[in-house]
ZADRENTI-333714 format. One record per residue (C-alpha): y, z, x. Coordinates in nm, 3 decimals. Layout:
BEGIN
Y; Z; X
...
REM end
This chain:
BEGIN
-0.834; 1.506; -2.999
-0.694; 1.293; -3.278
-0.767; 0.921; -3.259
-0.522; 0.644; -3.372
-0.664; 0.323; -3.468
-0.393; 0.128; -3.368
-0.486; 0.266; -3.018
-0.732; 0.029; -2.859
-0.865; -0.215; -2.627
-1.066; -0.531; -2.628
-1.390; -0.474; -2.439
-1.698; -0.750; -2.428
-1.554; -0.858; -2.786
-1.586; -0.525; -2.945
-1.219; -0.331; -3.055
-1.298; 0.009; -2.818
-1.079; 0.301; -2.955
-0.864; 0.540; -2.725
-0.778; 0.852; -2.777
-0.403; 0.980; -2.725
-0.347; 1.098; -2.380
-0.139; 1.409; -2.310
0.161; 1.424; -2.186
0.225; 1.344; -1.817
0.280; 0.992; -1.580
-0.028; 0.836; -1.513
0.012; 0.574; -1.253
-0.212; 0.336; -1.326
-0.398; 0.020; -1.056
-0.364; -0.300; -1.257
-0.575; -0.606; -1.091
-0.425; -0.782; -0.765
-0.550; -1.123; -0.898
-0.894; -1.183; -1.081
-0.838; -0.907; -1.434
-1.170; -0.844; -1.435
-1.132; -0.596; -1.171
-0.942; -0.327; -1.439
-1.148; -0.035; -1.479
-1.198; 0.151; -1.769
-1.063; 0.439; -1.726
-0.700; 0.197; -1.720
-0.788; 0.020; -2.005
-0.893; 0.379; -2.214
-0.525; 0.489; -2.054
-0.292; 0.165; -2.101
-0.429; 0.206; -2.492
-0.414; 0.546; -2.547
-0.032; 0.601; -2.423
0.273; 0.661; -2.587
0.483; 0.373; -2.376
0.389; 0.167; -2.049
0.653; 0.112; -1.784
0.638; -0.235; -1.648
0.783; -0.324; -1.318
0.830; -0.720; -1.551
0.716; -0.676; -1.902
0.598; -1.075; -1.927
0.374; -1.027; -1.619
0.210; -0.741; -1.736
0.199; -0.898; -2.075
-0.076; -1.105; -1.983
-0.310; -0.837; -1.884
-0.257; -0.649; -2.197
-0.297; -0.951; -2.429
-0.621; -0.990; -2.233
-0.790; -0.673; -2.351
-0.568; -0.667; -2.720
-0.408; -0.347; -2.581
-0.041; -0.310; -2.832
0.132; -0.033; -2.699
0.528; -0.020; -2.657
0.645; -0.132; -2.350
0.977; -0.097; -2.124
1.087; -0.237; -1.794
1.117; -0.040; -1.492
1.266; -0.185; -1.174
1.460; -0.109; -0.875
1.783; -0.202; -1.054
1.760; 0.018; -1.369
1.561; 0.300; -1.252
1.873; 0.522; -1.213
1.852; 0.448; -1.609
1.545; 0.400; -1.759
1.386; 0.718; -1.492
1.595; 0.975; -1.658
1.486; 0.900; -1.999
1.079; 0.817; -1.931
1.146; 1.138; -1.793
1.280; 1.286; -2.095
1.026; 1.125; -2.309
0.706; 1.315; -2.090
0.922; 1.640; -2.103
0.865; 1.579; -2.527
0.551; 1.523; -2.576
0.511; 1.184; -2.467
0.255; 0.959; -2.198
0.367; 0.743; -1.963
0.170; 0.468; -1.790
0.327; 0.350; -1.488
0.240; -0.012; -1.369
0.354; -0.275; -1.127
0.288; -0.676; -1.128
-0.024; -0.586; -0.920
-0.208; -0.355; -0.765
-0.130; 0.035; -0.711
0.211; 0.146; -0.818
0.434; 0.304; -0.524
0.339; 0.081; -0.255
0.630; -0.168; -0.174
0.784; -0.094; -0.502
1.008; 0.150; -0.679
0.766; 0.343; -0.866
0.777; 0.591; -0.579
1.103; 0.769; -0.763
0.976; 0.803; -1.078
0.710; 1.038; -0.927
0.953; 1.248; -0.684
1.174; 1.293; -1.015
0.836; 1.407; -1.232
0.720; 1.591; -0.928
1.025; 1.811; -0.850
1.000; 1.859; -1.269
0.685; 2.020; -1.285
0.566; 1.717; -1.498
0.238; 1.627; -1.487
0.107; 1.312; -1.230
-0.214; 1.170; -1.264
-0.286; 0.902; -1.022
-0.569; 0.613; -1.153
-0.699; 0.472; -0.848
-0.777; 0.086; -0.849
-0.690; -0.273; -0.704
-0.499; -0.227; -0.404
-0.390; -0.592; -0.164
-0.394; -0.311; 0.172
-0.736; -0.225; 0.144
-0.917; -0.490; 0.000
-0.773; -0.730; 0.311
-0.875; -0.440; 0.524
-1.227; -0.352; 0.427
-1.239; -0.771; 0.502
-1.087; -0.836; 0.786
-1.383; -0.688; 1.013
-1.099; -0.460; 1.198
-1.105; -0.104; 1.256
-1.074; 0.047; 0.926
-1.097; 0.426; 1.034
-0.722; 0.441; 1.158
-0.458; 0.265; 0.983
-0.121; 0.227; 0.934
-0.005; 0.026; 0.615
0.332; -0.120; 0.701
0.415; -0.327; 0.392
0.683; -0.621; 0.439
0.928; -0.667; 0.728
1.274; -0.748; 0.736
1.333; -1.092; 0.622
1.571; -1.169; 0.939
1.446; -1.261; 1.249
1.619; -1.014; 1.499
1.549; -0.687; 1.264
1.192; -0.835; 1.219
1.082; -0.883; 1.593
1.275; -0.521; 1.663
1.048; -0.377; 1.393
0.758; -0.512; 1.529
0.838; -0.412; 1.891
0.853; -0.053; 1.759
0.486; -0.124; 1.639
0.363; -0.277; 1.962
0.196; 0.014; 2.125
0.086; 0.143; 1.778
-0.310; 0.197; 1.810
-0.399; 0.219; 1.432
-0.491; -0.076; 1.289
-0.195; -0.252; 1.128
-0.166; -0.380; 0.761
0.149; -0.620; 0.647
0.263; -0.786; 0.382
0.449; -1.104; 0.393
0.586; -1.415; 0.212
0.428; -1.735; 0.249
0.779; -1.877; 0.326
0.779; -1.635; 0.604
0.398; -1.655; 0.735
0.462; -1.911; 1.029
0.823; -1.724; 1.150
0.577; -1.398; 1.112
0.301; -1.513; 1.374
0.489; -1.629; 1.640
0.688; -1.318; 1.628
0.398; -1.114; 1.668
0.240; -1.315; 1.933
0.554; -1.265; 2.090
0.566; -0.895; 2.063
0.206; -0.772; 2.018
0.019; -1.091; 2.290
-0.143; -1.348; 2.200
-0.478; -1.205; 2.246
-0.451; -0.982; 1.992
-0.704; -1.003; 1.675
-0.555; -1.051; 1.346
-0.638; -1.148; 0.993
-0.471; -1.334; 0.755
-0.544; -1.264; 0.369
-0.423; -1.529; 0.096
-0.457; -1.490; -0.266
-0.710; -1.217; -0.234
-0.970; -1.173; -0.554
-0.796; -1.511; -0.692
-1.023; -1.883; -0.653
-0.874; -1.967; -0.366
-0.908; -1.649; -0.151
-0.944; -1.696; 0.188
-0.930; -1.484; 0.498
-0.842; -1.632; 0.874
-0.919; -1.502; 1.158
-0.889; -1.503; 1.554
-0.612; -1.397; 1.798
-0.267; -1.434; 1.725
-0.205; -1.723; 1.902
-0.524; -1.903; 1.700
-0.389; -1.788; 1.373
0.010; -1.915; 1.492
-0.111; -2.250; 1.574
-0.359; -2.271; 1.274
-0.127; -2.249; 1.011
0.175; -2.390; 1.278
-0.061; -2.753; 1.157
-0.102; -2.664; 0.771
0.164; -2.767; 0.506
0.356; -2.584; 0.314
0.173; -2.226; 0.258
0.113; -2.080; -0.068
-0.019; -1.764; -0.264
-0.013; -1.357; -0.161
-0.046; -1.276; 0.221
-0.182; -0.965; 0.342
-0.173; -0.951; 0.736
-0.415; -0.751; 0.909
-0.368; -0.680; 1.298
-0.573; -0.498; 1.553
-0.455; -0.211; 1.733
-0.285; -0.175; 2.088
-0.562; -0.131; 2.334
-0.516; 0.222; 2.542
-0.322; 0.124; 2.823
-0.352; 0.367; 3.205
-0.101; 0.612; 3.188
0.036; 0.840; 3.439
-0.021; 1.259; 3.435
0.375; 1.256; 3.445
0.362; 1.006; 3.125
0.080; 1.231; 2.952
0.280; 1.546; 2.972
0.629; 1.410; 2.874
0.402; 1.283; 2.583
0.227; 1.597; 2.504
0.569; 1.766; 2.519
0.714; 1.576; 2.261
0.428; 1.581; 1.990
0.404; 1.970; 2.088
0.800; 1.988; 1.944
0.646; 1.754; 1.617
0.299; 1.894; 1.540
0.028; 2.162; 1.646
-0.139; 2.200; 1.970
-0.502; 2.039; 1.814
-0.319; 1.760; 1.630
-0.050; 1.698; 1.964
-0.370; 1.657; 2.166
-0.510; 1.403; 1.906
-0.202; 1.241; 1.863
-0.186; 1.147; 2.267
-0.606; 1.109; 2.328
-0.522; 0.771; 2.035
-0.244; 0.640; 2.250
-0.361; 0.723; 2.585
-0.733; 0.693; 2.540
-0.816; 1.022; 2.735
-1.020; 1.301; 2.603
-0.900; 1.486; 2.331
-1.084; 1.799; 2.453
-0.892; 1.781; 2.769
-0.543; 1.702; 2.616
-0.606; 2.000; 2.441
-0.633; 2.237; 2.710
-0.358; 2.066; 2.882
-0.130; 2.111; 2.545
-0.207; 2.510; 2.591
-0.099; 2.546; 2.847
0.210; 2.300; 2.785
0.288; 2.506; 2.497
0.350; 2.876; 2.634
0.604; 2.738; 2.840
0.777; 2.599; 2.562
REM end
Protein backbone atom coordinates (compact mmCIF):
# COMPACT_ATOMS: atom_id res chain seq x y z
CA UNK A 1 0.00 0.00 0.00
CA UNK A 2 1.34 3.37 -1.05
CA UNK A 3 2.66 5.61 1.71
CA UNK A 4 2.32 9.46 1.76
CA UNK A 5 4.76 11.34 3.70
CA UNK A 6 2.65 13.97 4.56
CA UNK A 7 0.69 11.18 6.38
CA UNK A 8 2.00 10.92 9.90
CA UNK A 9 2.04 11.10 13.52
CA UNK A 10 4.27 12.26 16.30
CA UNK A 11 5.22 9.29 18.46
CA UNK A 12 8.03 9.49 21.49
CA UNK A 13 9.60 12.40 19.22
CA UNK A 14 10.05 10.34 16.17
CA UNK A 15 7.65 11.44 12.78
CA UNK A 16 5.84 7.64 12.51
CA UNK A 17 4.45 7.26 8.89
CA UNK A 18 0.81 5.92 8.07
CA UNK A 19 -0.23 4.33 5.41
CA UNK A 20 -3.57 5.36 3.49
CA UNK A 21 -6.52 3.59 4.82
CA UNK A 22 -9.23 2.26 2.52
CA UNK A 23 -12.23 3.43 2.08
CA UNK A 24 -14.90 3.07 4.80
CA UNK A 25 -15.97 5.12 8.41
CA UNK A 26 -13.82 4.24 11.04
CA UNK A 27 -15.15 5.46 14.28
CA UNK A 28 -12.48 6.17 16.18
CA UNK A 29 -12.13 6.44 20.71
CA UNK A 30 -10.27 9.70 21.26
CA UNK A 31 -9.09 10.13 25.13
CA UNK A 32 -11.86 11.12 27.84
CA UNK A 33 -9.25 13.37 29.60
CA UNK A 34 -5.44 12.49 30.10
CA UNK A 35 -4.22 12.05 25.77
CA UNK A 36 -1.99 9.67 26.66
CA UNK A 37 -4.59 7.13 26.71
CA UNK A 38 -4.87 7.21 22.46
CA UNK A 39 -3.85 4.03 21.15
CA UNK A 40 -2.07 3.42 18.23
CA UNK A 41 -4.02 1.93 16.16
CA UNK A 42 -6.07 5.78 16.32
CA UNK A 43 -3.14 7.59 15.89
CA UNK A 44 -1.91 5.10 12.62
CA UNK A 45 -5.86 5.86 11.56
CA UNK A 46 -6.43 9.74 12.39
CA UNK A 47 -3.00 10.05 10.05
CA UNK A 48 -3.59 7.85 7.47
CA UNK A 49 -7.28 9.21 6.47
CA UNK A 50 -8.54 11.11 3.80
CA UNK A 51 -10.71 13.68 6.22
CA UNK A 52 -11.66 13.48 10.07
CA UNK A 53 -15.15 14.45 11.17
CA UNK A 54 -15.07 16.42 14.33
CA UNK A 55 -18.04 16.72 16.54
CA UNK A 56 -15.88 20.74 17.30
CA UNK A 57 -12.89 21.02 15.13
CA UNK A 58 -10.90 23.35 17.95
CA UNK A 59 -11.41 20.60 20.57
CA UNK A 60 -10.18 17.97 18.62
CA UNK A 61 -7.51 20.28 17.40
CA UNK A 62 -5.62 19.87 20.39
CA UNK A 63 -5.25 16.20 20.27
CA UNK A 64 -4.05 16.26 16.77
CA UNK A 65 -1.50 19.07 17.30
CA UNK A 66 -0.37 16.78 20.12
CA UNK A 67 0.83 13.90 17.98
CA UNK A 68 1.63 16.47 14.60
CA UNK A 69 -1.22 14.54 12.88
CA UNK A 70 -2.30 17.29 9.55
CA UNK A 71 -5.09 15.78 8.00
CA UNK A 72 -8.23 17.83 6.66
CA UNK A 73 -10.80 18.23 8.96
CA UNK A 74 -14.74 19.08 8.96
CA UNK A 75 -17.33 19.56 11.62
CA UNK A 76 -20.01 17.20 12.28
CA UNK A 77 -22.79 17.98 14.74
CA UNK A 78 -26.32 17.48 15.50
CA UNK A 79 -27.24 20.66 13.63
CA UNK A 80 -25.57 20.05 10.22
CA UNK A 81 -25.59 16.42 9.99
CA UNK A 82 -28.63 16.46 7.63
CA UNK A 83 -25.71 18.29 5.53
CA UNK A 84 -22.42 17.41 6.03
CA UNK A 85 -23.80 13.21 6.42
CA UNK A 86 -24.85 13.12 2.87
CA UNK A 87 -21.66 14.27 1.49
CA UNK A 88 -18.98 12.28 4.05
CA UNK A 89 -21.14 9.82 2.68
CA UNK A 90 -20.51 10.59 -0.79
CA UNK A 91 -16.89 11.07 -0.22
CA UNK A 92 -16.49 7.04 1.29
CA UNK A 93 -18.75 5.95 -1.70
CA UNK A 94 -15.44 7.59 -3.92
CA UNK A 95 -12.72 6.37 -2.67
CA UNK A 96 -12.32 8.22 0.36
CA UNK A 97 -11.68 7.43 4.59
CA UNK A 98 -13.49 8.82 7.08
CA UNK A 99 -12.51 9.07 10.75
CA UNK A 100 -15.32 9.77 12.90
CA UNK A 101 -14.59 11.49 16.33
CA UNK A 102 -16.33 13.20 19.18
CA UNK A 103 -14.86 15.77 21.97
CA UNK A 104 -14.20 12.56 24.00
CA UNK A 105 -14.47 9.25 24.28
CA UNK A 106 -16.33 6.65 21.87
CA UNK A 107 -18.36 8.19 19.13
CA UNK A 108 -22.26 7.26 19.22
CA UNK A 109 -22.79 7.38 22.80
CA UNK A 110 -24.79 10.60 23.79
CA UNK A 111 -23.94 12.12 20.53
CA UNK A 112 -24.98 12.26 16.92
CA UNK A 113 -22.51 10.12 15.40
CA UNK A 114 -25.07 7.33 15.69
CA UNK A 115 -26.65 8.58 12.07
CA UNK A 116 -23.76 8.72 10.25
CA UNK A 117 -23.42 4.93 10.80
CA UNK A 118 -27.26 3.92 10.15
CA UNK A 119 -26.80 6.05 6.78
CA UNK A 120 -23.24 4.04 5.93
CA UNK A 121 -24.85 0.93 7.24
CA UNK A 122 -28.09 0.80 5.19
CA UNK A 123 -25.29 1.80 2.18
CA UNK A 124 -23.32 -1.13 2.28
CA UNK A 125 -20.33 1.16 3.24
CA UNK A 126 -17.84 -0.12 5.16
CA UNK A 127 -17.80 0.52 9.38
CA UNK A 128 -14.93 -0.18 11.31
CA UNK A 129 -15.32 0.51 14.91
CA UNK A 130 -11.73 1.46 16.96
CA UNK A 131 -12.43 0.65 20.40
CA UNK A 132 -10.92 3.02 23.15
CA UNK A 133 -11.61 5.64 26.05
CA UNK A 134 -15.05 5.33 27.02
CA UNK A 135 -16.49 7.77 30.52
CA UNK A 136 -19.35 4.48 30.99
CA UNK A 137 -16.92 1.98 31.59
CA UNK A 138 -14.04 3.39 33.01
CA UNK A 139 -16.50 4.86 36.05
CA UNK A 140 -17.88 1.39 36.03
CA UNK A 141 -14.94 -0.94 36.20
CA UNK A 142 -14.31 1.80 39.40
CA UNK A 143 -17.09 2.13 41.12
CA UNK A 144 -16.81 -1.48 42.85
CA UNK A 145 -20.61 -2.18 41.54
CA UNK A 146 -21.82 -5.04 39.69
CA UNK A 147 -20.27 -4.77 36.41
CA UNK A 148 -21.74 -8.07 34.81
CA UNK A 149 -25.28 -6.46 34.09
CA UNK A 150 -25.60 -3.01 33.01
CA UNK A 151 -27.60 -0.62 31.61
CA UNK A 152 -25.85 2.67 30.30
CA UNK A 153 -28.48 5.38 30.49
CA UNK A 154 -26.54 8.49 29.41
CA UNK A 155 -28.05 12.02 30.55
CA UNK A 156 -31.58 12.74 31.82
CA UNK A 157 -33.91 15.30 31.03
CA UNK A 158 -32.74 18.58 32.23
CA UNK A 159 -36.32 19.38 33.91
CA UNK A 160 -37.22 18.21 37.04
CA UNK A 161 -40.70 16.51 36.47
CA UNK A 162 -39.48 14.55 33.11
CA UNK A 163 -36.26 13.73 35.13
CA UNK A 164 -37.79 12.11 38.37
CA UNK A 165 -40.52 10.32 35.79
CA UNK A 166 -37.49 8.93 33.95
CA UNK A 167 -35.96 7.75 36.84
CA UNK A 168 -39.14 6.18 38.32
CA UNK A 169 -39.27 4.10 35.10
CA UNK A 170 -35.68 2.94 36.18
CA UNK A 171 -36.53 2.19 39.78
CA UNK A 172 -37.11 -1.49 39.68
CA UNK A 173 -34.38 -1.83 36.97
CA UNK A 174 -31.88 -4.63 38.38
CA UNK A 175 -28.83 -3.95 36.07
CA UNK A 176 -26.52 -1.81 37.34
CA UNK A 177 -27.16 1.77 36.23
CA UNK A 178 -24.66 4.19 34.48
CA UNK A 179 -25.57 8.19 34.01
CA UNK A 180 -24.26 11.01 32.85
CA UNK A 181 -24.88 14.37 34.22
CA UNK A 182 -23.92 18.10 34.44
CA UNK A 183 -22.24 19.40 37.34
CA UNK A 184 -24.91 22.19 37.39
CA UNK A 185 -27.31 19.42 37.70
CA UNK A 186 -25.39 16.89 40.20
CA UNK A 187 -27.13 18.08 43.53
CA UNK A 188 -30.97 18.36 41.74
CA UNK A 189 -29.76 14.70 40.38
CA UNK A 190 -29.21 13.00 43.93
CA UNK A 191 -32.01 13.98 45.71
CA UNK A 192 -34.12 12.90 42.89
CA UNK A 193 -32.80 9.58 42.99
CA UNK A 194 -32.90 9.19 46.66
CA UNK A 195 -36.30 10.08 46.16
CA UNK A 196 -37.12 7.52 43.59
CA UNK A 197 -34.55 4.71 43.91
CA UNK A 198 -34.19 4.99 48.48
CA UNK A 199 -31.82 6.26 50.14
CA UNK A 200 -30.06 3.12 50.84
CA UNK A 201 -29.15 2.55 47.63
CA UNK A 202 -25.22 2.38 46.63
CA UNK A 203 -24.03 4.77 44.15
CA UNK A 204 -20.89 6.26 42.74
CA UNK A 205 -20.08 9.45 41.68
CA UNK A 206 -17.21 9.90 38.94
CA UNK A 207 -15.64 13.52 38.33
CA UNK A 208 -13.13 14.34 35.79
CA UNK A 209 -12.20 10.76 35.25
CA UNK A 210 -8.36 10.08 33.85
CA UNK A 211 -7.88 14.06 34.39
CA UNK A 212 -5.59 15.33 37.90
CA UNK A 213 -8.31 15.78 39.77
CA UNK A 214 -10.26 12.48 39.32
CA UNK A 215 -12.10 11.40 42.02
CA UNK A 216 -14.74 8.81 42.70
CA UNK A 217 -17.46 9.06 45.80
CA UNK A 218 -19.08 6.65 47.18
CA UNK A 219 -21.87 5.40 49.71
CA UNK A 220 -25.71 5.35 49.58
CA UNK A 221 -27.62 7.88 47.99
CA UNK A 222 -28.50 9.72 50.76
CA UNK A 223 -24.45 9.92 51.80
CA UNK A 224 -23.58 11.03 48.36
CA UNK A 225 -26.90 13.84 48.40
CA UNK A 226 -25.74 15.31 51.55
CA UNK A 227 -21.96 15.10 50.64
CA UNK A 228 -21.96 17.22 47.85
CA UNK A 229 -25.51 19.04 49.35
CA UNK A 230 -22.14 20.77 51.76
CA UNK A 231 -19.55 21.27 48.78
CA UNK A 232 -19.48 24.52 46.62
CA UNK A 233 -20.05 24.97 43.43
CA UNK A 234 -19.26 21.49 41.50
CA UNK A 235 -17.06 21.24 38.63
CA UNK A 236 -15.61 18.87 35.83
CA UNK A 237 -17.34 15.54 33.92
CA UNK A 238 -19.78 13.40 36.08
CA UNK A 239 -20.37 9.89 35.45
CA UNK A 240 -23.04 8.43 37.96
CA UNK A 241 -22.92 4.94 38.78
CA UNK A 242 -25.96 3.30 40.75
CA UNK A 243 -26.61 -0.13 42.10
CA UNK A 244 -29.33 -2.20 41.02
CA UNK A 245 -32.95 -2.75 42.50
CA UNK A 246 -32.68 -5.56 44.95
CA UNK A 247 -35.24 -8.63 43.92
CA UNK A 248 -38.22 -7.80 45.67
CA UNK A 249 -41.09 -11.12 46.79
CA UNK A 250 -43.38 -11.41 44.14
CA UNK A 251 -46.57 -13.19 43.85
CA UNK A 252 -47.16 -16.57 41.37
CA UNK A 253 -50.06 -14.30 39.92
CA UNK A 254 -47.26 -11.39 39.42
CA UNK A 255 -44.67 -14.05 37.94
CA UNK A 256 -47.01 -15.28 35.30
CA UNK A 257 -48.54 -11.91 34.14
CA UNK A 258 -44.70 -11.25 33.89
CA UNK A 259 -43.70 -14.28 32.05
CA UNK A 260 -46.67 -13.60 29.75
CA UNK A 261 -45.56 -10.43 28.66
CA UNK A 262 -41.75 -11.15 27.94
CA UNK A 263 -43.18 -14.49 26.22
CA UNK A 264 -45.12 -11.82 23.60
CA UNK A 265 -41.32 -9.82 23.50
CA UNK A 266 -38.66 -12.58 23.45
CA UNK A 267 -38.07 -16.49 23.51
CA UNK A 268 -39.09 -18.90 26.09
CA UNK A 269 -35.07 -19.25 27.48
CA UNK A 270 -34.50 -15.49 27.31
CA UNK A 271 -38.44 -14.68 28.88
CA UNK A 272 -37.37 -16.95 31.74
CA UNK A 273 -34.04 -14.97 32.16
CA UNK A 274 -35.58 -11.84 31.70
CA UNK A 275 -38.09 -12.51 34.93
CA UNK A 276 -35.38 -14.88 37.21
CA UNK A 277 -33.24 -10.87 37.07
CA UNK A 278 -36.31 -9.08 38.26
CA UNK A 279 -37.86 -11.56 40.42
CA UNK A 280 -34.83 -13.33 41.77
CA UNK A 281 -36.31 -16.92 41.30
CA UNK A 282 -34.68 -19.67 39.44
CA UNK A 283 -34.21 -19.36 35.99
CA UNK A 284 -34.46 -23.16 35.53
CA UNK A 285 -37.86 -23.05 37.02
CA UNK A 286 -39.17 -19.90 35.13
CA UNK A 287 -38.31 -21.82 32.32
CA UNK A 288 -40.46 -24.68 32.72
CA UNK A 289 -43.13 -22.45 33.88
CA UNK A 290 -42.68 -20.25 30.46
CA UNK A 291 -43.41 -23.79 28.54
CA UNK A 292 -45.94 -24.35 29.59
CA UNK A 293 -47.15 -20.54 29.53
CA UNK A 294 -46.33 -20.56 26.00
CA UNK A 295 -48.58 -23.40 24.33
CA UNK A 296 -51.41 -21.67 25.59
CA UNK A 297 -50.50 -18.65 23.94
Amino acid sequence: MKIEKSNSFQLLGMSVPAAQLPAGLYVVATPIGNLGDITLRALETLAGCTIIACEDTRKSGILLKRFGIDRPKVSYTEHNANVRGPDLLRQISEGAAVALISDAGTPLVSDPGFRLVQQAAALKLPVIPLPGASAPLAALVGSGLASDDFRFCGFLPSKSQARIQRLSQLARDPYTLIFFDSPNRLKATLSAMVGEFGADRRAVVARELTKMHESFYRGSLEELNQEFEAMGKVRGEIVIVVAGASPSPVSEENVENQLREALQMMKTKQAAAFVAKSSGLSKQELYKQALTLKDDL
